[in-house]
C-alpha positions, -999 to +999 in steps of 0.1 A: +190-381+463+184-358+434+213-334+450+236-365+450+230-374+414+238-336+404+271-335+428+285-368+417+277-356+378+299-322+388+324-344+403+329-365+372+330-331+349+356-316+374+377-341+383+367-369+366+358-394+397+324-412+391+297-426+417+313-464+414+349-445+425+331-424+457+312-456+465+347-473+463+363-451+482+341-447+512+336-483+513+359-490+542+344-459+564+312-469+558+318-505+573+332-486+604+305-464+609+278-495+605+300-514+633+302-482+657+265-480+655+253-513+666+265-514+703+248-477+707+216-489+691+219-519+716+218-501+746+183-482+737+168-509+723+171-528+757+171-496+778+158-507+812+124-494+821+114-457+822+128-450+853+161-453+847+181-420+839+187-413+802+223-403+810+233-438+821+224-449+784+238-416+770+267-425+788+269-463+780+263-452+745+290-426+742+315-453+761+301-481+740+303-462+705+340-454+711+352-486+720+334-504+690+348-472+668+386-482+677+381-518+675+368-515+643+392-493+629+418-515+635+399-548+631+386-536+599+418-523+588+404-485+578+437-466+564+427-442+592+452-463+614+488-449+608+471-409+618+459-434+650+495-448+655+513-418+648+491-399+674+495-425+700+531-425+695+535-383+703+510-390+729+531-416+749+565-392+742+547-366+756+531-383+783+567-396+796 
């Protein structure tokens, strides 16, 4: 935390951007991060029983964790989605 304070200070006397504009700023990816994470954290928290092979949940997870990443990108509205349309778009002009 003490390495935070002392970056954000150097921040503000470089460029002149303050903790309330990073928190601002980040605001939207951190939403998208707490929404990709819950689906993951689902799947270990109600992991069958012992036996069952950690790379079914690893898997699940990894499957899970995308899915809920797009979805919330675009549900969320993240500024992250024109890169996301532009790419699909090259994608499907290549893939034809």
């Amino acid at each position: 935390m003490f390495y935070l304070l002392l970056c954000v200070k150097a921040l503000k006397r470089c460029v002149g951007i303050g903790l309330v504009d990073l928190l601002r700023a980040v605001r939207p990816s951190v939403a998208v991060a707490v929404v990709t994470i819950i689906p993951p954290a689902l799947i270990l928290g109600f992991r069958g029983s012992d036996n069952d092979p950690a790379w079914v949940s690893l898997a699940l997870g990894f499957a899970t964790a995308g899915g809920s990443w797009l979805a919330a990108i675009f549900g969320l509205r993240h500024p992250l989605i024109r890169e996301l349309r532009a790419l699909f778009t090259e994608v499907g002009r290549f893939v034809r």
